[in-house]
N, C-alpha and C positions, 0 to 999 in steps of 0.2 A: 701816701696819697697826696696830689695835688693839687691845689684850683689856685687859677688865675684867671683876672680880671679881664674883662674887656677890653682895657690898655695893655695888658699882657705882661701884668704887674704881678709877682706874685705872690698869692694872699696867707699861704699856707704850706708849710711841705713838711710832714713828717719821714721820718730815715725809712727808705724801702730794705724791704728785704732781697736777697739774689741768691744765686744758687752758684758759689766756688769762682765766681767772675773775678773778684778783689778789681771793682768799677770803681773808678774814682770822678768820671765824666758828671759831675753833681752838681747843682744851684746853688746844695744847700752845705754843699762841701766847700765851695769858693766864699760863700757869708763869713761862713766861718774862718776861712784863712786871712779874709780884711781883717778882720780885727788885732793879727800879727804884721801884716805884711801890706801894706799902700797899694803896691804896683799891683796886685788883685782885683784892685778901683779901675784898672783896665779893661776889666772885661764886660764886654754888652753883650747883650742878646737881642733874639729878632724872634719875636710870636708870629712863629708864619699863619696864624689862623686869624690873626687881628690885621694883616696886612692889606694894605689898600691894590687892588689890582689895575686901577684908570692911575695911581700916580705916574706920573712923566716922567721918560728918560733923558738926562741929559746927553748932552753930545759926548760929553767926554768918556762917557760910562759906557760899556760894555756888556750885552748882552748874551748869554752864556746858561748852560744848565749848573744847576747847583745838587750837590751830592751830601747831604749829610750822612756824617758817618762819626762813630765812637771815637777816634781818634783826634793827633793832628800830626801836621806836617811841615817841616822845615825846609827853607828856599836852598837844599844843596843842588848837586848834579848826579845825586844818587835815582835811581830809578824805583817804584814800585809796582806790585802786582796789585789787583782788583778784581776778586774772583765774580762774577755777577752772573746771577740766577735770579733775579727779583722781577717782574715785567718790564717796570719803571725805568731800572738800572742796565737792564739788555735793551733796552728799547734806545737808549739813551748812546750805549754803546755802540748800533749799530748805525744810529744817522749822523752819528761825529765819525765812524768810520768812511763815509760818504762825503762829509762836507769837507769843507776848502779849510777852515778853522775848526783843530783838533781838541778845542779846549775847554774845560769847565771847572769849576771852582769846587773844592771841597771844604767844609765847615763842620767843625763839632757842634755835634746833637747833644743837650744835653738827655742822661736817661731817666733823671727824673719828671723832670719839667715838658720835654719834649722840643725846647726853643731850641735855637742853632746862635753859635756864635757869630755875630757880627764881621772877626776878620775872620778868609780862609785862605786857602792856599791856592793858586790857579795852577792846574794838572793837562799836558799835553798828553795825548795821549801818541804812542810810539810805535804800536804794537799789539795786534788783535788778534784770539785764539777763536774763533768761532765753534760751537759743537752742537751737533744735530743728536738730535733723539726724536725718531720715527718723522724722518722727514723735515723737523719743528725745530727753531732753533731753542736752545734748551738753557745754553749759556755761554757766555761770554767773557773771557779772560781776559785782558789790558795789561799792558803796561807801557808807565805813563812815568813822565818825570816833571817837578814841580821848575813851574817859569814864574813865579813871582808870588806876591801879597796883594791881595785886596781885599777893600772892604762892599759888604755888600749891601749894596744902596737900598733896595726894594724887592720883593717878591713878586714877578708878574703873574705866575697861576696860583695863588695859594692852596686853591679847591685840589689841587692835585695831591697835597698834603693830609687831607681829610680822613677821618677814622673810616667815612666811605670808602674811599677811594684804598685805600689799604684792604677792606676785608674786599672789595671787589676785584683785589689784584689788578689794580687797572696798570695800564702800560703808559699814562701820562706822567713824563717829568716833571721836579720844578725846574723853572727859568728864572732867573732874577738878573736885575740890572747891578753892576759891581762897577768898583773903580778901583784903577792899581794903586798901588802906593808907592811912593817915590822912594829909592833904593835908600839906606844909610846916609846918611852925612858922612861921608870918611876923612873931613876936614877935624870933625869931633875927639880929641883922644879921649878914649879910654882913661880914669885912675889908674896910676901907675901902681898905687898901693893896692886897690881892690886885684886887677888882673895878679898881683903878685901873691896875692891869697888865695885866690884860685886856684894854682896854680899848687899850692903847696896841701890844699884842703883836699884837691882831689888827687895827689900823689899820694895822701896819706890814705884816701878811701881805697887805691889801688892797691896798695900796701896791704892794706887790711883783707881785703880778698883777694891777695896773692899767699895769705899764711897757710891757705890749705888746712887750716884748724877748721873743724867742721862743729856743728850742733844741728837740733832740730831744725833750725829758724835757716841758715844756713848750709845746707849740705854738702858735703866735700866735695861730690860730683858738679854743684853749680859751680864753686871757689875753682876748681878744674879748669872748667869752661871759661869762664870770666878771664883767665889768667890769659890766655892767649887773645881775647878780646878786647884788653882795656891797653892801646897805646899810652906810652908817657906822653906829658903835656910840659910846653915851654910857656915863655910868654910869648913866642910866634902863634900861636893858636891862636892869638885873640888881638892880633897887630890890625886884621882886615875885618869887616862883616862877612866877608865870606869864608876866611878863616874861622871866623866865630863860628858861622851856623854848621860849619863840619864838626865844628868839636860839638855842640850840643846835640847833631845828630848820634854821633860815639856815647856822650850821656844819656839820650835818649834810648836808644840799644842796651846800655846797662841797664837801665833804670826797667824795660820790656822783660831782658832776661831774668832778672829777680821778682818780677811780678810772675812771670809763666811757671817757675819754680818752685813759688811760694803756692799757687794757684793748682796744681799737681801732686804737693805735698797735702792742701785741702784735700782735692778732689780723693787722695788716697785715704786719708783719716775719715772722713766720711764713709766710704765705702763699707771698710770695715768696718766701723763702729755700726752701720744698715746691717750690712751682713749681719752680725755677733745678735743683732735685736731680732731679726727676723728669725736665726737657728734657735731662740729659746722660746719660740712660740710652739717647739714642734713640729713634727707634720713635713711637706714635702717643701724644702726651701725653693723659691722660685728665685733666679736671678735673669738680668740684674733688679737690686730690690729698689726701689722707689722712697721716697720721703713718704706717700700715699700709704705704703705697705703697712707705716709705724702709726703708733698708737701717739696720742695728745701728747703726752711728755716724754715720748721717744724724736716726738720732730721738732718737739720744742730746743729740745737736747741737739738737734742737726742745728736748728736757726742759729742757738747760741755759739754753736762752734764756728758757723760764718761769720757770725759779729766779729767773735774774739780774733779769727784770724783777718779779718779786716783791719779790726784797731790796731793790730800787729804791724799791718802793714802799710796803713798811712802813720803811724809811731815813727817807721824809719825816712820819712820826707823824700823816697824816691817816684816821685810818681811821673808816670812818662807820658801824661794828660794834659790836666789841667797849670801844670809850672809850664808846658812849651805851649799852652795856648797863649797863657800870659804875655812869655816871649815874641809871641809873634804880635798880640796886640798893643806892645810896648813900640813905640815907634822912632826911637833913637838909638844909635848905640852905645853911649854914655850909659843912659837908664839897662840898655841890656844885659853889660857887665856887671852892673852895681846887683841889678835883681839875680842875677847869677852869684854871684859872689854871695851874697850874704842866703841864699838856698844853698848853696854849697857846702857854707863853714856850716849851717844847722843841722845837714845830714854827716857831716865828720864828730862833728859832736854826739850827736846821739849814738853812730855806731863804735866811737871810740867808747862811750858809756855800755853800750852793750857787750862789749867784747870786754870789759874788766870786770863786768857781771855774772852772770846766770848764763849769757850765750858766749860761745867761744870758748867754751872751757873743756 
C-alpha cells in the first residue's frame, strides 16, 4: 500500500505482493539501491494527480501525448512494437496516425506508487496495424522507433489520469509539455580504466552463460538461447554514445531474457505446487486452479514462493528496469560508463559467487 502526499511526496510504501511478474519498476526498490549506489539520486518522479494543468509552456518545450508504460527505452535505431487495446492508447494511436508530427514520449510508471518518471524516451511512430472487430476499431498495433530524451516539463490534462477516468475507460490521453535533451557531450572521454572493466566484466558474464552448465536458477535451455544472443564486446562499443546505447540495448535484452525465464520457471512451480494442493482436497479437480481455490496457508505458501523468487532475482543485479532508467536520466557520458561499469562488475561478481556455489553445479 501506498499514500502520498499532496506534493506527491511519498509518505509510506509497504513491498506489494504480485503474481510471477519478477517487477522491478518500484519507488521503493530505487530508496533502496541509493543507499549503494549515488547515480540512483537521478531519478525524479512526476505525481500526475498533483500536477498543475494552467502551468505555461515554454517555447522551447514541446507538446506531445505521454505514454506510461512498465518499461524503458534507449535512444538506438532499433524499432519496437506497441500492442494497444486500452481506449486512451488506440485513441492516441489513431490521431498521431492523422497528424503531421508522429510522436510521443514514453515514461516509466512506477507500479507501486503510480508516478512516472521524469525523463522518457520520445517514440516516432512508423507504422500502424489498425483492427476492426464488428465494425469498431478494437486495436492498434505501432511500431515506432525512439528519436531522443526528454525530460518532462508538465502534465497538461492530469484528470485524464484519474482512478475515474480509468474504471470509466475513457479514451482521453495524457499530453504533457517535454523538452529534448541535448545529445552527449562526445568531446567527454570515457575512463580508460572503467570502459576496460567493462569490457572484461561482461566477457566473463558471457563466458559464464556460454558454460551450458545448467541448474534450477539457470536452465540449459535459457544458457542455449543466450549463447547465440550475447555478442563479444571491445572497447569500440563504448568509443561513441551511440555505440554506447547499442550495447546497453544487447544488455538490456539479456537482462529481459533472464527475467522471462526465471518468470516461467515461477509461473511453473506455482502451478504445480496449486495443482498437488487442490488434488488433495479430493473430489473433482477443476483447472486451471487459482490462488482463490487454496486454503490461508496454502496461498500464503504461493505468496512466499513469489517473494523468494523475487529476492532471487534482484540477488543477481540484472534488471532490465530500473539500472536503464537511471541511464537515461544520467545526463553525461562520463557518468554513463562509470554507472555501467561499476553495475557491471557487481553482477559478475555475484554470478561468479553463484556459480562456485549451490548453482552451477
Amino acid at each position: 500500500m501506498v499514500f502520498i502526499s499532496a506534493a506527491g511526496k511519498v509518505l509510506m510504501c509497504t513491498r506489494p505482493l504480485w503474481s510471477c511478474s519478477l517487477d522491478t519498476a518500484f519507488e521503493w526498490l530505487v530508496d533502496k539501491r541509493v543507499e549503494s549506489d549515488q547515480f540512483y539520486e537521478t531519478l525524479e518522479w512526476i505525481n500526475i494527480a498533483s500536477s498543475d494543468p494552467s502551468t505555461p509552456v515554454d517555447e522551447e518545450d514541446l507538446v506531445m501525448p505521454l505514454y506510461p508504460l512498465g518499461a524503458s527505452y534507449f535512444p538506438t535505431n532499433s524499432t519496437h512494437i506497441l500492442n494497444n487495446v486500452e481506449p486512451r492508447n488506440v485513441q492516441m494511436a489513431l490521431d498521431l496516425m492523422e497528424a503531421d508530427d508522429k510522436r510521443f514520449c514514453v515514461a516509466l510508471r512506477a507500479t507501486d506508487t503510480g508516478r512516472v518518471a521524469k525523463i522518457g524516451t520520445i517514440m516516432e511512430i512508423e507504422e500502424a496495424d489498425v483492427q476492426l472487430q464488428d465494425e469498431a476499431v478494437r486495436r492498434v498495433v505501432v511500431t515506432c522507433r525512439p528519436v531522443g530524451v526528454a525530460e518532462i516539463v508538465s502534465v497538461l490534462n492530469p484528470s485524464a489520469d484519474s482512478p475515474e477516468s480509468r474504471i470509466r475507460r475513457s479514451d482521453e490521453y495524457l499530453t504533457g509539455a517535454v523538452r529534448l535533451r541535448k545529445p552527449s557531450n562526445t568531446e567527454v572521454k570515457a575512463n580508460t580504466e572503467a570502459v576496460d572493466g567493462i569490457v572484461a566484466d561482461y566477457n566473463s558474464i558471457r563466458s559464464i552463460f556460454s558454460s551450458k552448465i545448467g541448474d534450477s536458477m539457470f536452465p540449459v535451455q535459457m544458457l542455449e538461447a543466450l549463447e547465440t544472443a550475447l555478442p563479444e564486446w571491445s572497447t569500440e562499443n563504448f568509443s561513441t554514445p551511440s555505440e554506447f546505447w547499442n550495447s546497453m540495448e544487447t544488455w538490456q535484452i539479456l537482462c529481459n531474457t533472464v527475467r522471462e525465464w526465471r518468470r516461467a520457471s515461477l509461473s511453473a512451480d506455482l502451478d504445480r505446487f496449486m495443482v498437488v494442493a487442490a488434488s488433495q482436497k479430493g473430489g473433482i479437480l477443476n483447472l486451471p486452479v487459482h490462488p482463490e481455490d487454496l486454503n490461508p496457508e496454502e496461498r500464503r505458501r504461493v505468496s512466499e514462493m513469489e517473494l523468494q523468487a523475487h529476492d532471487e532475482f534482484l540477488l543477481l543485479g540484472m534488471d532490465p528496469v530500473l539500472d536503464c532508467q537511471v541511464l537515461l536520466s544520467i545526463d553525461n557520458f562520463s557518468d554513463h560508463i562509470s554507472f555501467f561499469a561499476n553495475l557491471l562488475n557487481r553482477v559478475r561478481g555475484r554470478l561468479s559467487v553463484l556459480k562456485t556455489n549451490e548453482h552451477f553445479q
